[in-house]
C-alpha positions as CSV (number, residue, x, y, z in Angstrom):
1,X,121.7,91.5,124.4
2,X,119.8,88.3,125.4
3,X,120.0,88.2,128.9
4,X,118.9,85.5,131.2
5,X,117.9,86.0,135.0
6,X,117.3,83.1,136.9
7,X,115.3,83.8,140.4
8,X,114.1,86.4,138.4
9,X,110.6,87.0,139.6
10,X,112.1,86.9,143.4
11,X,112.8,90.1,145.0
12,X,115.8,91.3,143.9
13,X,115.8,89.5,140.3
14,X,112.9,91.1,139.7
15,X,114.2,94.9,139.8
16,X,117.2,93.3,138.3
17,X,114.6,92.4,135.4
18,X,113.0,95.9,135.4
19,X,116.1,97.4,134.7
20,X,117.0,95.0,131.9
21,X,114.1,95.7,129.7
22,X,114.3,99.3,130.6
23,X,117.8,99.2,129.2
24,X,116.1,97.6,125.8
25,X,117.6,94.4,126.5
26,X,116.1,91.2,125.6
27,X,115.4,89.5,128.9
28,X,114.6,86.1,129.8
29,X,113.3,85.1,133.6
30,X,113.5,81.8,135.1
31,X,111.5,81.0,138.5
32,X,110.3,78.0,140.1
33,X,108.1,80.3,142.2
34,X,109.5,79.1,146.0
35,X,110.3,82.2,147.1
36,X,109.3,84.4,144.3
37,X,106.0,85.8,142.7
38,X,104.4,86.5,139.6
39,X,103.1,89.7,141.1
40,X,107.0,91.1,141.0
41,X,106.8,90.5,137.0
42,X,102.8,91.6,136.1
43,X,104.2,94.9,135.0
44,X,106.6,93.4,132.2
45,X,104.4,90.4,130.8
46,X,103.5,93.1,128.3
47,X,106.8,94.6,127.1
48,X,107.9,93.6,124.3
49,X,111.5,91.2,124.8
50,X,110.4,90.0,127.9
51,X,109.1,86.4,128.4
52,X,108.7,84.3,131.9
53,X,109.7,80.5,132.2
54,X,108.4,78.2,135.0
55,X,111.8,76.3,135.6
56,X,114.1,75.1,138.2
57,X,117.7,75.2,137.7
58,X,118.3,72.2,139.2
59,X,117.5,70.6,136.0
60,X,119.5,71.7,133.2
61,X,118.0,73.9,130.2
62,X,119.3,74.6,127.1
63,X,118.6,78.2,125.6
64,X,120.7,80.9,123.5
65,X,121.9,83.6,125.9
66,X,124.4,86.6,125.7
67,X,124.6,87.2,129.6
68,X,123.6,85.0,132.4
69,X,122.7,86.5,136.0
70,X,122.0,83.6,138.6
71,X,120.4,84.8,141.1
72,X,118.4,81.8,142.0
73,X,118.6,80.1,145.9
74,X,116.2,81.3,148.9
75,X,118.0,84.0,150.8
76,X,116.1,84.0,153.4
77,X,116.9,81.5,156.9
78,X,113.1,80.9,156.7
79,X,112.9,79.6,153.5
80,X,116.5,78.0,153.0
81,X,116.0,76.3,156.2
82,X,112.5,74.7,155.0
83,X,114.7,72.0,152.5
84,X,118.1,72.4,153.0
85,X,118.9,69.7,150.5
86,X,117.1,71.8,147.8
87,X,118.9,75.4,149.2
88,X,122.5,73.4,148.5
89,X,121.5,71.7,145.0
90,X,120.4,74.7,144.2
91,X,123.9,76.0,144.4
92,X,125.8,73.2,143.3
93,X,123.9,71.2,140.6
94,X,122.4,74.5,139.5
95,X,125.3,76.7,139.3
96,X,126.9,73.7,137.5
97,X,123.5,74.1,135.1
98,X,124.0,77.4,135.1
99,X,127.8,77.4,133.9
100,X,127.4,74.4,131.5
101,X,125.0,76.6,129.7
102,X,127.6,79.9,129.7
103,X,130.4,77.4,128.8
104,X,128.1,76.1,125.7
105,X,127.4,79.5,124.7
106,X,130.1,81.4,125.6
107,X,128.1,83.8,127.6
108,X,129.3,85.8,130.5
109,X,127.9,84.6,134.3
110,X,127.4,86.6,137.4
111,X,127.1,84.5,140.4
112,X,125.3,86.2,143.1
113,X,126.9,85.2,145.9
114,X,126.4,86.5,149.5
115,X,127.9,88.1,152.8
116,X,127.3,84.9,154.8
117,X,130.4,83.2,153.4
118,X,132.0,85.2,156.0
119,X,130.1,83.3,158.5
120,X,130.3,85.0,161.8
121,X,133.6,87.3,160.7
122,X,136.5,87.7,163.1
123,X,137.5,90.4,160.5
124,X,135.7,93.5,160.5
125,X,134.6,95.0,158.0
126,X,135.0,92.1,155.7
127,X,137.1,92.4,152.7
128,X,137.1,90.3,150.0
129,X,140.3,88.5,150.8
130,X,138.8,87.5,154.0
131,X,138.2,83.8,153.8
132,X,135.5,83.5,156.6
133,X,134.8,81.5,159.6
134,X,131.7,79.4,158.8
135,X,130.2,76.4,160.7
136,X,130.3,73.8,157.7
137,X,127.8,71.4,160.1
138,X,125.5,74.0,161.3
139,X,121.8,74.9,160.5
140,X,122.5,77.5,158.4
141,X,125.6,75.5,156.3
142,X,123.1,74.5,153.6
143,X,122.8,78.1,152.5
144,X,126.6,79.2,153.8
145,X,128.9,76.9,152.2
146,X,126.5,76.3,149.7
147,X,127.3,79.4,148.4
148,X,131.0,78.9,149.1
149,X,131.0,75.8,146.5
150,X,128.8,78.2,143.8
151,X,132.0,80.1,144.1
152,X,134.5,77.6,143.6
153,X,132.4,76.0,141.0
154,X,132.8,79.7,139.3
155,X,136.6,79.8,139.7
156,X,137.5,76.5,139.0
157,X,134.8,76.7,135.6
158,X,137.0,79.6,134.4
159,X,140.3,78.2,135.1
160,X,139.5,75.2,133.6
161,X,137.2,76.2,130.6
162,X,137.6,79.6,130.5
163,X,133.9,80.7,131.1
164,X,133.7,84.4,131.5
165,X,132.6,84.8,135.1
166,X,131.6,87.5,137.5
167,X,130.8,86.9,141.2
168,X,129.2,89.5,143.7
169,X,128.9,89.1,147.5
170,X,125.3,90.4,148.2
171,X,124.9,92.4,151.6
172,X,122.1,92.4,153.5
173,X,119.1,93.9,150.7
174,X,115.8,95.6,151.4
175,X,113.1,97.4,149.8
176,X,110.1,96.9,147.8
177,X,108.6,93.0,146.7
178,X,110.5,92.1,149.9
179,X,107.3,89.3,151.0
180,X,105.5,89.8,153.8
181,X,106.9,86.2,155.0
182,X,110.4,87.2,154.3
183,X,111.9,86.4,157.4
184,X,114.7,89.0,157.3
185,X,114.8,91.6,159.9
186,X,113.6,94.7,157.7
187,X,110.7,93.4,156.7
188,X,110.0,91.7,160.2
189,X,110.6,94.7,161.9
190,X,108.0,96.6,159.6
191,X,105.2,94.3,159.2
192,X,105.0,93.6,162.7
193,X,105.1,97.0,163.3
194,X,102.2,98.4,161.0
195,X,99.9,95.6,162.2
196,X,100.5,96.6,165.7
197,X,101.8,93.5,167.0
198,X,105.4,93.2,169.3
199,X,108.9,93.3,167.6
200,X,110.4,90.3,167.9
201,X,114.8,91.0,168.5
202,X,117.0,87.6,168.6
203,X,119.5,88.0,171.6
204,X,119.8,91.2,172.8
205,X,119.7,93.6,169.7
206,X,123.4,94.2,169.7
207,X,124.6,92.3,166.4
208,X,124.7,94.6,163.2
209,X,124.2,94.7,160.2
210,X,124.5,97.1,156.6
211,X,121.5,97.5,154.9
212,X,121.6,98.3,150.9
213,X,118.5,99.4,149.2
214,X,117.3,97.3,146.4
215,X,117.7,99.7,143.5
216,X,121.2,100.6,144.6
217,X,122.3,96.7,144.6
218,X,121.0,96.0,141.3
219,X,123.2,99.1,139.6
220,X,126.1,97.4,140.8
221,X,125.1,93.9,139.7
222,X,124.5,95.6,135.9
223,X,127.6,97.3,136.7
224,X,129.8,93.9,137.7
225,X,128.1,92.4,134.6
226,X,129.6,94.5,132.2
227,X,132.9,95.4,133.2
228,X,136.3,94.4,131.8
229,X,138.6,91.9,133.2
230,X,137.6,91.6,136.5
231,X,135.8,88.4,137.8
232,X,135.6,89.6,141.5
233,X,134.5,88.5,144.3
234,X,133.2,92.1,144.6
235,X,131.5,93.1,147.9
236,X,127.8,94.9,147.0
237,X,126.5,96.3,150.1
238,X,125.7,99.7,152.0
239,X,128.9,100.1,154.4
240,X,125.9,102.2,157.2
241,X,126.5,100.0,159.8
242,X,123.4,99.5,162.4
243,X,122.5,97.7,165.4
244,X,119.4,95.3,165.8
245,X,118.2,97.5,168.6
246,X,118.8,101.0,166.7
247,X,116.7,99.5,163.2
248,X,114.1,98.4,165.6
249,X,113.7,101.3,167.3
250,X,113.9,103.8,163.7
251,X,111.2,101.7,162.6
252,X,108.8,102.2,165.3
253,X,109.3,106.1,164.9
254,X,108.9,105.7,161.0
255,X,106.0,104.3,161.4
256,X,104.3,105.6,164.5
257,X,103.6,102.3,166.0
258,X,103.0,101.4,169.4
259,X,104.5,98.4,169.3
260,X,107.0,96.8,172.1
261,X,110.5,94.8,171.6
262,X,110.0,91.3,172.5
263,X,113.3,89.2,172.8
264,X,114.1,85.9,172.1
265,X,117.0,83.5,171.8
266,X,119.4,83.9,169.2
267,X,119.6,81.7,166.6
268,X,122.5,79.5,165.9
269,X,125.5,80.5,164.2
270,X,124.2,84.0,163.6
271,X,126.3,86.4,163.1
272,X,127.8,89.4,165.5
273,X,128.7,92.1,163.2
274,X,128.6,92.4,159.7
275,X,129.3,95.3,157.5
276,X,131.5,95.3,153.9
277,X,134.4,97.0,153.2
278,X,133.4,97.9,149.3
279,X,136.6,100.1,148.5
280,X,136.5,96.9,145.8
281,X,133.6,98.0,143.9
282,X,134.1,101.3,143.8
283,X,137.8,101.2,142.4
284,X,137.0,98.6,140.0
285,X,132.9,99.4,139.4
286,X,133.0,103.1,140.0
287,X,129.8,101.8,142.3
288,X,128.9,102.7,146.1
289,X,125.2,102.8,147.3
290,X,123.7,106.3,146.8
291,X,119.9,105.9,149.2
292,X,120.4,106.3,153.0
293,X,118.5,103.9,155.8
294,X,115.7,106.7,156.1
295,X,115.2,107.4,152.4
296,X,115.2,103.7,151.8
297,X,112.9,102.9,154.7
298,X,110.4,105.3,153.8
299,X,110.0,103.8,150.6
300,X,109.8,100.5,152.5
301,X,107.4,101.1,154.7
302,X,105.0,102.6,152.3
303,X,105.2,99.4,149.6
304,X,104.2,97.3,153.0
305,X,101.5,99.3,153.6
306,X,99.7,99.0,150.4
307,X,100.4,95.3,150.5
308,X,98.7,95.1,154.2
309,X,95.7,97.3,152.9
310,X,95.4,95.1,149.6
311,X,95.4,92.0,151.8
């Protein structure tokens, strides 16, 4: 097929690419380079069905295309914070992009949507027919609800048109091509830790969190993708449900750092717990996350490392 990725030199679109040509595909990556890199694609400018266009989906495009993941938005509450007009266009005038080119090409959309429309859940874990509890005001809203339009644009795009859609709620993700800046806890936690400097925990280290490795996320989005007659949401995440504290702490031993905990204020509207219920994806996907915290870690850890030492 001709598949198009959008965000797809980021972090996860960029395994999500790997896979795609691997799988013979002809695959087409969209990035306008905020949060992603042209080092997460170097290894595919070369194979053959693979091209890279500079583009951000807030403008419309017009190609031919089979399959549609969108996958572009900054995930990240350092980077979606930095223009948080741009984080919500991105997710309403570019999913409308994005779903004006399926409808015009009768290709099938995945929407990768995200555990933070459950806000900071009163429901634990969080099913999919959980409808969330989100600040629609706060500092993090351009990102949150931004996301909860993307999926109503979805919805009401099939139920009006008939576009064939699939929408996936993204867990908390880690692993390789994470950037050093990231801002998310895993990658936090280990950089600070292999240049020797202090952990930094928000509040007290008690809120959780599930942690899916990369290559275990991007089986289920292929796997969303090519199901029959289900449009989801689905819930893709690692159900291993971990404190602040405890991930800190693993990743000091992992690495053998002497760093010390630090902590600091917790930032508004973050969430208390967070873990998914994914009985979901595996009745409808046959999928559930196969790489454990340790094994994924490991792997972790040793990609930062040869980032730190290349410099």
């Amino acid at each position: 097929m001709r598949v198009l990725v959008t965000g797809g030199a980021g972090f996860i679109g960029s395994h999500l690419c790997d896979l795609l040509v691997n799988l013979n595909h002809e695959v087409i990556c969209l990035d306008n380079y905020f949060t992603g890199s042209k080092k997460n694609i170097y290894p595919l400018l070369n194979r053959p069905g693979f091209e890279v266009m500079r583009h951000d989906i807030i403008n419309p495009i017009d190609l031919e295309v089979d399959q549609i993941y969108n996958l572009a938005c900054p995930a990240s509450p350092v980077f979606y914070q930095v223009n948080p007009v741009r984080t919500i266009q991105a997710n309403v005038l570019g999913v409308t992009n994005m779903l004006e080119l399926a409808k015009r090409t009768k290709a099938r959309i995945l929407q990768a949507s995200t555990s933070e429309v459950y806000g900071d859940p009163t429901v634990h874990p969080q099913r999919e027919d959980y409808w969330g509890n989100v600040n629609p005001i706060g500092v993090r809203s351009c990102y949150d609800e931004g996301k909860r339009v993307a999926e109503a644009l979805m919805m009401d795009y099939h139920r009006q048109f008939g576009v064939d859609i699939r929408i996936v709620r993204i867990f908390n993700t880690y692993g390789p091509r994470m950037a050093l800046n990231d801002g998310r806890v895993v990658s936090n936690f280990i950089v600070q830790a292999l240049l020797g400097e202090d952990i930094t925990i928000y509040g007290k280290g008690e809120q959780t969190r599930s942690f899916c490795y990369v290559s275990d996320l991007v089986a289920g989005l292929i796997a969303m993708m090519n199901v029959a007659g289900f449009q989801g949401p689905v819930n893709l995440g690692n159900p291993g449900e971990f404190t602040i504290l405890s991930l800190a702490e693993k990743v000091i031993k992992m690495t053998t750092a002497s760093s010390k905990l630090v902590f600091k204020d917790l930032p508004s509207d973050d969430p208390v717990r967070r873990r998914p219920d994914i009985a979901l994806a595996k009745e409808k996907l046959g999928w559930a996350p196969t790489i454990d915290i340790d094994a994924g870690l490991v792997r972790t850890i040793e990609y930062f490392k040869r980032t730190l030492d290349r410099g």
